[in-house]
PyMOL Python script that loads the backbone (N, CA, C, O; Angstrom):
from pymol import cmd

cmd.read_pdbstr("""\
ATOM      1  N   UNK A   1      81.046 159.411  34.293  1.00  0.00           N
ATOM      2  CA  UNK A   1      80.890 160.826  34.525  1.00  0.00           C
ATOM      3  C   UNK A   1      79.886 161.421  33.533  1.00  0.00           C
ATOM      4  O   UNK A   1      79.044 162.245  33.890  1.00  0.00           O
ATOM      5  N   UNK A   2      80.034 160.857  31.944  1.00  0.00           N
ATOM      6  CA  UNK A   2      79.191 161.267  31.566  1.00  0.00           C
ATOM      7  C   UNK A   2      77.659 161.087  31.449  1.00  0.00           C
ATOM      8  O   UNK A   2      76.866 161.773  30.804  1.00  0.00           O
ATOM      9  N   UNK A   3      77.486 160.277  32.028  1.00  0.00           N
ATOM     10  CA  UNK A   3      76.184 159.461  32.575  1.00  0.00           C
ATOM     11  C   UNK A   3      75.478 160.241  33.836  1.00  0.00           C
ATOM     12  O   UNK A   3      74.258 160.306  33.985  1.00  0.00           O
ATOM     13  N   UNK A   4      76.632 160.933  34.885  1.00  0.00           N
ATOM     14  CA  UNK A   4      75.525 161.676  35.509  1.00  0.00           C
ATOM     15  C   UNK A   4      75.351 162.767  34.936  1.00  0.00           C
ATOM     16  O   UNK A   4      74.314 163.316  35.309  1.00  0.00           O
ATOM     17  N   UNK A   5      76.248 163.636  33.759  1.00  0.00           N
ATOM     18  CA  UNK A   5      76.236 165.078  33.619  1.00  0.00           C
ATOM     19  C   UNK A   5      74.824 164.686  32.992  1.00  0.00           C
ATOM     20  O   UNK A   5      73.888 165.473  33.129  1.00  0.00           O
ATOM     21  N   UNK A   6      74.637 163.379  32.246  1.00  0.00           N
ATOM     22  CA  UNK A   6      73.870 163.415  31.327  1.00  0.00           C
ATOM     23  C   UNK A   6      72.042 163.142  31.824  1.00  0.00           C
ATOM     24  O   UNK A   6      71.032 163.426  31.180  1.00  0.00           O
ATOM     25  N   UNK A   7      72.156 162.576  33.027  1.00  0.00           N
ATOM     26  CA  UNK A   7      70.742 162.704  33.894  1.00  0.00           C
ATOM     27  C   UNK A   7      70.652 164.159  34.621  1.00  0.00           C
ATOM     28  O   UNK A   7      69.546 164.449  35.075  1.00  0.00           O
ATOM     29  N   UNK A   8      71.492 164.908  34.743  1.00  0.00           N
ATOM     30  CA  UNK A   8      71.011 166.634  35.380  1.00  0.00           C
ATOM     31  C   UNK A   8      70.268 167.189  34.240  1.00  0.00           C
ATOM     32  O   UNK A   8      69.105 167.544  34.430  1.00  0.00           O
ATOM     33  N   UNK A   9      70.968 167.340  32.719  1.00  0.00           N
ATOM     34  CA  UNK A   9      70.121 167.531  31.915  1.00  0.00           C
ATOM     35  C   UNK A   9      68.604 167.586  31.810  1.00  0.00           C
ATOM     36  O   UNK A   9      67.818 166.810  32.353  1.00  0.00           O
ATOM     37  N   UNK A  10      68.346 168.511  31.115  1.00  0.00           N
ATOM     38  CA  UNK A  10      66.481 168.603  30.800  1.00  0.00           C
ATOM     39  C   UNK A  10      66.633 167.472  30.061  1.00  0.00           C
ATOM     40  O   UNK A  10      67.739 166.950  29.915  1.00  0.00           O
ATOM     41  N   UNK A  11      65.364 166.922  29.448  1.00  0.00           N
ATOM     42  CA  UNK A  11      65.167 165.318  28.619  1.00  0.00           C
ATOM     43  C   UNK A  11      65.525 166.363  27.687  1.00  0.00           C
ATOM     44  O   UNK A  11      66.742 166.398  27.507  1.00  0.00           O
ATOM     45  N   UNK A  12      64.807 167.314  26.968  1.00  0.00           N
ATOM     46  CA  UNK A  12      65.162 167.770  25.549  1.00  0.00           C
ATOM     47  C   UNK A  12      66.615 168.399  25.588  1.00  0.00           C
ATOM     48  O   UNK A  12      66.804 169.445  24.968  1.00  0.00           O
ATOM     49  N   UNK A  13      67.420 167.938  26.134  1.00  0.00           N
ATOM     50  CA  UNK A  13      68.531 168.637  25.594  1.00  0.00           C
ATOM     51  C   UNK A  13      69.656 167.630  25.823  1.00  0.00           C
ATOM     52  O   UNK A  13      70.872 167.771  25.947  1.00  0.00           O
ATOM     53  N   UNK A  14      68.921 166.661  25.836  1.00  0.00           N
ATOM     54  CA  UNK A  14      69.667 165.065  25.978  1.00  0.00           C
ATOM     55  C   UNK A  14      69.972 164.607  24.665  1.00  0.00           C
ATOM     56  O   UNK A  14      69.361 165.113  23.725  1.00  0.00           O
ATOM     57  N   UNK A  15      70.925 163.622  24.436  1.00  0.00           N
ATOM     58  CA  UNK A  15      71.150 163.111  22.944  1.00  0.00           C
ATOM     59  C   UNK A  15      70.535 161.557  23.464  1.00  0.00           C
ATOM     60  O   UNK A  15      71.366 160.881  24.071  1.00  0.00           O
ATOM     61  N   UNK A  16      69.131 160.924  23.276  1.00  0.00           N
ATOM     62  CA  UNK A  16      69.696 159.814  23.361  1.00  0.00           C
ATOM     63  C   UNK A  16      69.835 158.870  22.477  1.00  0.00           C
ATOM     64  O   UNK A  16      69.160 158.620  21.478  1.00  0.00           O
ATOM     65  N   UNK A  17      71.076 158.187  23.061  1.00  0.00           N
ATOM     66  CA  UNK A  17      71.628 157.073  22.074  1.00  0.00           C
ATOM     67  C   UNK A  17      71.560 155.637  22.981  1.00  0.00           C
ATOM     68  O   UNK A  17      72.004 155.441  24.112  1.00  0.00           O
ATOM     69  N   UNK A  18      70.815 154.668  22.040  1.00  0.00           N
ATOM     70  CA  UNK A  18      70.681 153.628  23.225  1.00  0.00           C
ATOM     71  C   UNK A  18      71.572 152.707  22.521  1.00  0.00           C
ATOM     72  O   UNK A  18      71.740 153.002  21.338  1.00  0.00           O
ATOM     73  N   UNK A  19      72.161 151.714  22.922  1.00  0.00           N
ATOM     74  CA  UNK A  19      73.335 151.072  22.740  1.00  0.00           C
ATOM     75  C   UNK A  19      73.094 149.231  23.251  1.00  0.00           C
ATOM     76  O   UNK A  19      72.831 148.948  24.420  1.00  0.00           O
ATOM     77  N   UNK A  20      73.232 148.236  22.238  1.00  0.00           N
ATOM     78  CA  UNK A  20      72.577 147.289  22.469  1.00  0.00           C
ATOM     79  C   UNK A  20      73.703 146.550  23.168  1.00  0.00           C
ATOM     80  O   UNK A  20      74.461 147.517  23.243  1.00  0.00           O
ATOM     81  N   UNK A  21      74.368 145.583  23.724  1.00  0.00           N
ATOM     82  CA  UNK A  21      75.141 144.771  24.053  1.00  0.00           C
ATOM     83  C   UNK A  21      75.237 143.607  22.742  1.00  0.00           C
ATOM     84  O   UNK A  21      74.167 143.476  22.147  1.00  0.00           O
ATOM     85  N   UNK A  22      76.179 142.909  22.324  1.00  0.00           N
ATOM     86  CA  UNK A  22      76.310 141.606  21.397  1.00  0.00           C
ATOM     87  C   UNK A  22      76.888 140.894  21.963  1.00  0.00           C
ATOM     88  O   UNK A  22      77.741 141.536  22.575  1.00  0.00           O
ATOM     89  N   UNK A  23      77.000 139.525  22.235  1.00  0.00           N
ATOM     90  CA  UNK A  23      77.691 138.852  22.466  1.00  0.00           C
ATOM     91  C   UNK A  23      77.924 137.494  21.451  1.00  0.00           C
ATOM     92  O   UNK A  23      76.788 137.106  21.178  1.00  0.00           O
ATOM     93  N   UNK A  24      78.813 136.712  20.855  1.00  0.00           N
ATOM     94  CA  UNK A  24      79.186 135.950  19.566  1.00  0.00           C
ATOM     95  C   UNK A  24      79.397 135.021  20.442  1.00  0.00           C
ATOM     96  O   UNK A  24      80.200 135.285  21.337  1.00  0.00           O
ATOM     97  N   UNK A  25      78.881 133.974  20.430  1.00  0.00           N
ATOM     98  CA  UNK A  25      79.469 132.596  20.806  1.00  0.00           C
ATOM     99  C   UNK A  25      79.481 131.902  19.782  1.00  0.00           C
ATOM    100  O   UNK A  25      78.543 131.994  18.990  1.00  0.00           O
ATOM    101  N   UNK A  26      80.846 130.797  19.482  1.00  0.00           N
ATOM    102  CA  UNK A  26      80.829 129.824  18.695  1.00  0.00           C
ATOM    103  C   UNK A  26      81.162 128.462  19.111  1.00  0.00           C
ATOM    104  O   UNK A  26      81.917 128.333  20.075  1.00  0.00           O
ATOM    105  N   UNK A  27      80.705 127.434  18.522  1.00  0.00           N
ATOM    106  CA  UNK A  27      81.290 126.063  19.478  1.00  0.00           C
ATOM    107  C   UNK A  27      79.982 124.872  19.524  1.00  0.00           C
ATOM    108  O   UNK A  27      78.817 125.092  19.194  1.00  0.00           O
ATOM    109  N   UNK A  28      80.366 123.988  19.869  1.00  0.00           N
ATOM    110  CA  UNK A  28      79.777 123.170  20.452  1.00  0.00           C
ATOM    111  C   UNK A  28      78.977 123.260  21.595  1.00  0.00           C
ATOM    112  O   UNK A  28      79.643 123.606  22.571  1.00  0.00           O
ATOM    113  N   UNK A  29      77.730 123.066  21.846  1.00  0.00           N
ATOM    114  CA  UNK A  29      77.029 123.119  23.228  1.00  0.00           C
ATOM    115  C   UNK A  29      77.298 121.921  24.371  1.00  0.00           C
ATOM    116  O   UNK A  29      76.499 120.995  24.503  1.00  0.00           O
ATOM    117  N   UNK A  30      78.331 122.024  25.061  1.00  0.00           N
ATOM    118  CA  UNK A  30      78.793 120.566  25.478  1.00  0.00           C
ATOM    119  C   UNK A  30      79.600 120.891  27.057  1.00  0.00           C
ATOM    120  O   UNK A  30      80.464 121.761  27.164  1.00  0.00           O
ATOM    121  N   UNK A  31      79.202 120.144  28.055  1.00  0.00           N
ATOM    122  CA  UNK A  31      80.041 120.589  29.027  1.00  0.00           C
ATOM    123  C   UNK A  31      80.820 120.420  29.201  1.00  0.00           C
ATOM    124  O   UNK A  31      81.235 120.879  30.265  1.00  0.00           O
ATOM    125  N   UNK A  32      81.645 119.716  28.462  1.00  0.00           N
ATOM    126  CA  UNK A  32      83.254 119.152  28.179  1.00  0.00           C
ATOM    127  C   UNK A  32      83.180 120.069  27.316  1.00  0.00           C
ATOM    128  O   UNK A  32      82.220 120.728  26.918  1.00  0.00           O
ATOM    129  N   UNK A  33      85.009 120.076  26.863  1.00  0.00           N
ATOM    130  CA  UNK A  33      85.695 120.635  25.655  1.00  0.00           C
ATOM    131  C   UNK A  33      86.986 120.369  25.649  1.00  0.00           C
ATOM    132  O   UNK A  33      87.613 120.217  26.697  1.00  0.00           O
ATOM    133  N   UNK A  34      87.476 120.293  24.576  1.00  0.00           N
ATOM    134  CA  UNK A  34      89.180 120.235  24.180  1.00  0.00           C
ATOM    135  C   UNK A  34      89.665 121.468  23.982  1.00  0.00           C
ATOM    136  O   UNK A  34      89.074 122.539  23.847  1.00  0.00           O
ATOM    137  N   UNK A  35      90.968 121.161  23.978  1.00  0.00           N
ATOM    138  CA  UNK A  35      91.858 122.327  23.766  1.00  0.00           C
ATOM    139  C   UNK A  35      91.670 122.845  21.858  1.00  0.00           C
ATOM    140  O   UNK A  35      91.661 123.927  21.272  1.00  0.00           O
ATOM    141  N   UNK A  36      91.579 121.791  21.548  1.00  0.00           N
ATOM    142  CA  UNK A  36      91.711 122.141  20.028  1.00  0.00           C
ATOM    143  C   UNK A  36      90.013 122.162  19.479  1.00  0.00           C
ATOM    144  O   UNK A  36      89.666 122.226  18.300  1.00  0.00           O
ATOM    145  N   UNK A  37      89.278 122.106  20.441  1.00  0.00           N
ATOM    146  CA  UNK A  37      87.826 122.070  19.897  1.00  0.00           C
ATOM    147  C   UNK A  37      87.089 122.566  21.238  1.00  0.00           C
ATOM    148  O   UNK A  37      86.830 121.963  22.279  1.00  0.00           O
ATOM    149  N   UNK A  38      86.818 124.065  20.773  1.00  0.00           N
ATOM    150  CA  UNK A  38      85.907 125.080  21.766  1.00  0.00           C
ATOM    151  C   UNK A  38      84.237 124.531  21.519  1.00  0.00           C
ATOM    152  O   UNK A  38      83.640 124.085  20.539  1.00  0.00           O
ATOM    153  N   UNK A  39      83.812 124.848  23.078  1.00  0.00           N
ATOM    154  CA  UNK A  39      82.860 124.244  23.181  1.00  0.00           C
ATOM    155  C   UNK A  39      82.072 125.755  24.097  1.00  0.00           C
ATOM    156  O   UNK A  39      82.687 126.739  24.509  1.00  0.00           O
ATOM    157  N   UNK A  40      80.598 125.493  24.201  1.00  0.00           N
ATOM    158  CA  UNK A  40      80.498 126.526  25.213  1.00  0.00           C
ATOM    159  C   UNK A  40      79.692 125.736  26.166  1.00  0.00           C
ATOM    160  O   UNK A  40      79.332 124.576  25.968  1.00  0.00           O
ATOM    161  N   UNK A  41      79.441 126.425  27.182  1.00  0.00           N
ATOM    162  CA  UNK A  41      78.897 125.460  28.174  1.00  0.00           C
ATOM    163  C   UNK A  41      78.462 127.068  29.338  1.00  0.00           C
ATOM    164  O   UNK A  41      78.806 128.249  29.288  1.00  0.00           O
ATOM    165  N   UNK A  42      77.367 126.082  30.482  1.00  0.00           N
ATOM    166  CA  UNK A  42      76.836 127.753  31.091  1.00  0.00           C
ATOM    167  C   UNK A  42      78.697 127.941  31.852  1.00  0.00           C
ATOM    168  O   UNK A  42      78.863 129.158  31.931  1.00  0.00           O
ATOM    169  N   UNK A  43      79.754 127.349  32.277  1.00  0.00           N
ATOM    170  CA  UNK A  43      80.960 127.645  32.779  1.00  0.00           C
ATOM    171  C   UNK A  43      81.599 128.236  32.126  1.00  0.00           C
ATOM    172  O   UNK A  43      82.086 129.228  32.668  1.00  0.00           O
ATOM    173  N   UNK A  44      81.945 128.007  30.712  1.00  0.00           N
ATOM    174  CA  UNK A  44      82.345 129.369  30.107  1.00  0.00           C
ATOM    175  C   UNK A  44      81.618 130.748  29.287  1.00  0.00           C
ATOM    176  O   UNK A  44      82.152 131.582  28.556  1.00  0.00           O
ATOM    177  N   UNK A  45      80.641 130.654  29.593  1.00  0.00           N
ATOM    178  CA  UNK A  45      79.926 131.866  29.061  1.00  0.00           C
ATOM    179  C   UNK A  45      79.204 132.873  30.005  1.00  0.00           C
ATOM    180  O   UNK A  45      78.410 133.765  29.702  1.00  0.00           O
ATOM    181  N   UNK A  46      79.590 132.574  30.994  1.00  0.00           N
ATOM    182  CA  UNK A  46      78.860 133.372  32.220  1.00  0.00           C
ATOM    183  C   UNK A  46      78.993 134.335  32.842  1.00  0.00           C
ATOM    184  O   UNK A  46      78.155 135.006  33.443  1.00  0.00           O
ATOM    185  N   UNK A  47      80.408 134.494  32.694  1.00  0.00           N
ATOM    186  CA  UNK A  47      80.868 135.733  32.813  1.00  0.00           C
ATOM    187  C   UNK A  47      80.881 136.928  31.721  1.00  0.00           C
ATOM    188  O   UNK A  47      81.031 138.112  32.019  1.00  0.00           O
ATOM    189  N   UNK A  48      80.705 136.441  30.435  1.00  0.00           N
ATOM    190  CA  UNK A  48      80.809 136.971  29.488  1.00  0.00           C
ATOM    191  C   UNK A  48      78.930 137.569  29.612  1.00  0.00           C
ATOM    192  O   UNK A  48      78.627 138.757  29.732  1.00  0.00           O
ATOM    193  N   UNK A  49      78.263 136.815  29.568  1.00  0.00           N
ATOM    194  CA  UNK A  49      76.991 136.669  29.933  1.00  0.00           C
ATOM    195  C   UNK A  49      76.454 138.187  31.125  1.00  0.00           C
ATOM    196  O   UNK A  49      75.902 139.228  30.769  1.00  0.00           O
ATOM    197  N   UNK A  50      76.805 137.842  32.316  1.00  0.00           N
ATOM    198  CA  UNK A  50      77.168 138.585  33.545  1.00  0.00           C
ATOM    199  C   UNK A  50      77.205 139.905  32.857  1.00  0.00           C
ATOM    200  O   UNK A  50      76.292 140.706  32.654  1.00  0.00           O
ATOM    201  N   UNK A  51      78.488 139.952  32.537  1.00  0.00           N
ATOM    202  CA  UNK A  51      79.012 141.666  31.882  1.00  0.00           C
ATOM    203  C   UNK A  51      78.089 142.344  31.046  1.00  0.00           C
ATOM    204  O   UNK A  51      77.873 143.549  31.171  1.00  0.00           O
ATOM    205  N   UNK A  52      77.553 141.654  30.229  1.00  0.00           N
ATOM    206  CA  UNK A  52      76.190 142.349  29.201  1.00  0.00           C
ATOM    207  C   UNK A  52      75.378 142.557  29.664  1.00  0.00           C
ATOM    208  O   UNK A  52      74.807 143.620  29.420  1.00  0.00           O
ATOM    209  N   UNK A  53      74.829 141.582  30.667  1.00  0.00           N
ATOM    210  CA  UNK A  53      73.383 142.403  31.322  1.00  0.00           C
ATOM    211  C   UNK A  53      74.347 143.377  32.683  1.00  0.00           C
ATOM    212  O   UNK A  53      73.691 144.234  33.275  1.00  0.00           O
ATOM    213  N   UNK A  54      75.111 143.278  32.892  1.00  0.00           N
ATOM    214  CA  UNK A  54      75.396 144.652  33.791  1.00  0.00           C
ATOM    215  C   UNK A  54      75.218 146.038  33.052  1.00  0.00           C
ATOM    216  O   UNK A  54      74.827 146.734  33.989  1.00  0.00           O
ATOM    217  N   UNK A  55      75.263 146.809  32.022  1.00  0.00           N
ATOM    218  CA  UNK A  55      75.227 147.820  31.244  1.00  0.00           C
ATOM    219  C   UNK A  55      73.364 148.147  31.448  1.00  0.00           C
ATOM    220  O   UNK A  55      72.379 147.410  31.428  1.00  0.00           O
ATOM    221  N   UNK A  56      73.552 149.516  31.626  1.00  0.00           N
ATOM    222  CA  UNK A  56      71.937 149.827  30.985  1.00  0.00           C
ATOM    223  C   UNK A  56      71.614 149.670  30.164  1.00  0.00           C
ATOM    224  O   UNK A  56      71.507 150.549  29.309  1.00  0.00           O
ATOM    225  N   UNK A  57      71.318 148.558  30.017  1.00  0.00           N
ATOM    226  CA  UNK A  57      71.105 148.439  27.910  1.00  0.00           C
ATOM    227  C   UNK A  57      69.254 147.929  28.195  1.00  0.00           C
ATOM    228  O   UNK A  57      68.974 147.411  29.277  1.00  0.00           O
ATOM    229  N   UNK A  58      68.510 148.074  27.484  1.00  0.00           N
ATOM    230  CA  UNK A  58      66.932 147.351  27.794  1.00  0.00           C
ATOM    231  C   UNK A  58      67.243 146.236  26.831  1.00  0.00           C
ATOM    232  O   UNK A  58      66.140 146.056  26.315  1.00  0.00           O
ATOM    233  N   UNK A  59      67.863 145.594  26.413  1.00  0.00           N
ATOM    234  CA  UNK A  59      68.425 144.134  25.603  1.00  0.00           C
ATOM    235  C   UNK A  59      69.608 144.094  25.605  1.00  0.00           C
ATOM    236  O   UNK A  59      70.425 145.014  25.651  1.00  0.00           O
ATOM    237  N   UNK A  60      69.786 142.657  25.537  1.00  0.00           N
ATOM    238  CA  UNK A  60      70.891 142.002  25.413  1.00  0.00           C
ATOM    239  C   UNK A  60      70.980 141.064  24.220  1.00  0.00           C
ATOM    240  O   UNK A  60      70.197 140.117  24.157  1.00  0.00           O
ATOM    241  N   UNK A  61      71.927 141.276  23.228  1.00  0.00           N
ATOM    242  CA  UNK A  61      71.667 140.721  21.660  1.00  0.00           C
ATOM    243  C   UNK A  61      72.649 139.223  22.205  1.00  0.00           C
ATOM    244  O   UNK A  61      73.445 139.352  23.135  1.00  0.00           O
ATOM    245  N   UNK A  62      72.483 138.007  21.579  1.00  0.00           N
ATOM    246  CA  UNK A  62      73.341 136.863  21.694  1.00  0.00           C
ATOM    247  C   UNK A  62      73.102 136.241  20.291  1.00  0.00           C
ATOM    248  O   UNK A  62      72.023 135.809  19.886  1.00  0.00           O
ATOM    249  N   UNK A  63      74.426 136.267  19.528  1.00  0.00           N
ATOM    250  CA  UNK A  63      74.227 135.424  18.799  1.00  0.00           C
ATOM    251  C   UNK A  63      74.783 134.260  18.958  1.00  0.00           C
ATOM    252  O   UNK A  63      75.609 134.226  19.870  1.00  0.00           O
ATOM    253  N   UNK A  64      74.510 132.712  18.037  1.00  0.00           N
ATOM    254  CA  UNK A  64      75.304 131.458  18.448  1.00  0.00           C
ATOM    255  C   UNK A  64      75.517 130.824  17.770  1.00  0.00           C
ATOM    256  O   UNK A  64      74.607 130.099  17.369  1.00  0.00           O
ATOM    257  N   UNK A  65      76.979 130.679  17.158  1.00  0.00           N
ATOM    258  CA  UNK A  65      76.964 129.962  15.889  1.00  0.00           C
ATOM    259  C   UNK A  65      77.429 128.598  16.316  1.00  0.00           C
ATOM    260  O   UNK A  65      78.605 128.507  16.670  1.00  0.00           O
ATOM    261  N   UNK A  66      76.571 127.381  16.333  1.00  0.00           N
ATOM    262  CA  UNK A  66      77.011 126.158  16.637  1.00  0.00           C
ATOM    263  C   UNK A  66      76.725 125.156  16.059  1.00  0.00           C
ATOM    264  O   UNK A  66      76.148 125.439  15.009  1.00  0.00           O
ATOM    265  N   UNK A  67      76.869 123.765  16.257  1.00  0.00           N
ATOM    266  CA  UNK A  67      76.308 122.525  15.212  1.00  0.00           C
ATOM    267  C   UNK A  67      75.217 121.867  16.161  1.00  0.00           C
ATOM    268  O   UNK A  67      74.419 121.087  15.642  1.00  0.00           O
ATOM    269  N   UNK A  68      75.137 122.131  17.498  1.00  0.00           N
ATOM    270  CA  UNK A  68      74.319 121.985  18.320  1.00  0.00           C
ATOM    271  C   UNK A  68      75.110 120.945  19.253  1.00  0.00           C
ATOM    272  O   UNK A  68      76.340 120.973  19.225  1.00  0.00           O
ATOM    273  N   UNK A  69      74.554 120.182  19.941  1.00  0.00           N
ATOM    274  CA  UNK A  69      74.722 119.661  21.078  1.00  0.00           C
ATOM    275  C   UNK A  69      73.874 118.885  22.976  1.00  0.00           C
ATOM    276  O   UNK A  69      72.797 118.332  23.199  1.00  0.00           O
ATOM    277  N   UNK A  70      74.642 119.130  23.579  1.00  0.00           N
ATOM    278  CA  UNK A  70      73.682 119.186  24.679  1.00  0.00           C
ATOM    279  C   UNK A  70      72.804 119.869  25.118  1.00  0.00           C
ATOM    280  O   UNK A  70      73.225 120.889  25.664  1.00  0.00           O
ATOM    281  N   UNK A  71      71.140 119.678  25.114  1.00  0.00           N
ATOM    282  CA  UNK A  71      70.386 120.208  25.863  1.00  0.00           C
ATOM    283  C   UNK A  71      70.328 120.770  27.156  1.00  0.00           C
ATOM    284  O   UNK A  71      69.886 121.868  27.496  1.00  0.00           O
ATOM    285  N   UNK A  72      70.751 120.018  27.720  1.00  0.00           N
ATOM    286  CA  UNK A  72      71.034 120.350  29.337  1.00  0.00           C
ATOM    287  C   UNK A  72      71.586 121.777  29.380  1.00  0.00           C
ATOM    288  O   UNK A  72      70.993 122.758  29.829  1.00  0.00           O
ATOM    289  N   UNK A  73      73.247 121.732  28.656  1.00  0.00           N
ATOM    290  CA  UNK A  73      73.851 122.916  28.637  1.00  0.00           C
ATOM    291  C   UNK A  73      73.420 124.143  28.074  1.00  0.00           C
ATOM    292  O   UNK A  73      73.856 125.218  28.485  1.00  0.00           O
ATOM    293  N   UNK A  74      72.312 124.021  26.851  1.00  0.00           N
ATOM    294  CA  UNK A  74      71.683 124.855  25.956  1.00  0.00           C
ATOM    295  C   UNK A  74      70.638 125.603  26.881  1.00  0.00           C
ATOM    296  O   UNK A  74      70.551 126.825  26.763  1.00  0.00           O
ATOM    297  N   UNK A  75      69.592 124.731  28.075  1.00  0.00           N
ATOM    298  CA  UNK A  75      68.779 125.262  28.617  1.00  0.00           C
ATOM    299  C   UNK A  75      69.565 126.243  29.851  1.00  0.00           C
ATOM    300  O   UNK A  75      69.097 127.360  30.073  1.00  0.00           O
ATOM    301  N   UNK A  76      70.707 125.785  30.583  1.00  0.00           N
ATOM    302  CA  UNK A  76      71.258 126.393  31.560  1.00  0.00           C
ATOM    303  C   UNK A  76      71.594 127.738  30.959  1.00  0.00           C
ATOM    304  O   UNK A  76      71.126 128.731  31.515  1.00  0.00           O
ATOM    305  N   UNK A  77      72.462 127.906  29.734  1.00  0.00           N
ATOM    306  CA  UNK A  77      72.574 128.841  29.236  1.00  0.00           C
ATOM    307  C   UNK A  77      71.894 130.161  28.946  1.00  0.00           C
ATOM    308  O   UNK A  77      72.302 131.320  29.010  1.00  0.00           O
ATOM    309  N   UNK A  78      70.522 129.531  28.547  1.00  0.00           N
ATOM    310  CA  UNK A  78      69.187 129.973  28.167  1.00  0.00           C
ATOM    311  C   UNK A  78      69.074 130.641  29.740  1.00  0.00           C
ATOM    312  O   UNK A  78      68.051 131.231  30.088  1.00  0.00           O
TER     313      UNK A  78
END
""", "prot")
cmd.dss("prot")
cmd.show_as("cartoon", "prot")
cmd.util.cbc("prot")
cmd.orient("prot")
């Protein structure tokens, strides 16, 4: 709602605030995973993925804290 009050507005009497998306992944790059050892892979991050670029945001921040892994899964991701 406040998104359309906020396009009737003149531009100068707009606040804008632009708002980046983050997303934290940690894990292994691997298309397997255990229960006791998280991994990410493009199957579990995609939805998470999905949801950030749905927002008007003009970027999408990803950070990735991992030890590395599979390529394959790293480029799908990508």
């Amino acid at each position: 709602m406040k998104r359309l009050f906020n396009r009737l507005l003149p531009k100068s009497w707009r606040s804008t605030v632009v708002t980046i998306p983050v997303i934290r992944l940690q894990g292994a790059i691997m298309a397997g995973g255990g229960q006791f050892r998280p991994s990410l892979s493009l199957a579990s991050t995609a939805g998470v993925i999905e949801k950030a670029f749905g927002f008007d945001a003009p970027a999408v921040a990803i950070s990735i804290n991992s030890p590395g892994g599979s390529p394959v899964q790293s480029r799908l991701i990508f």
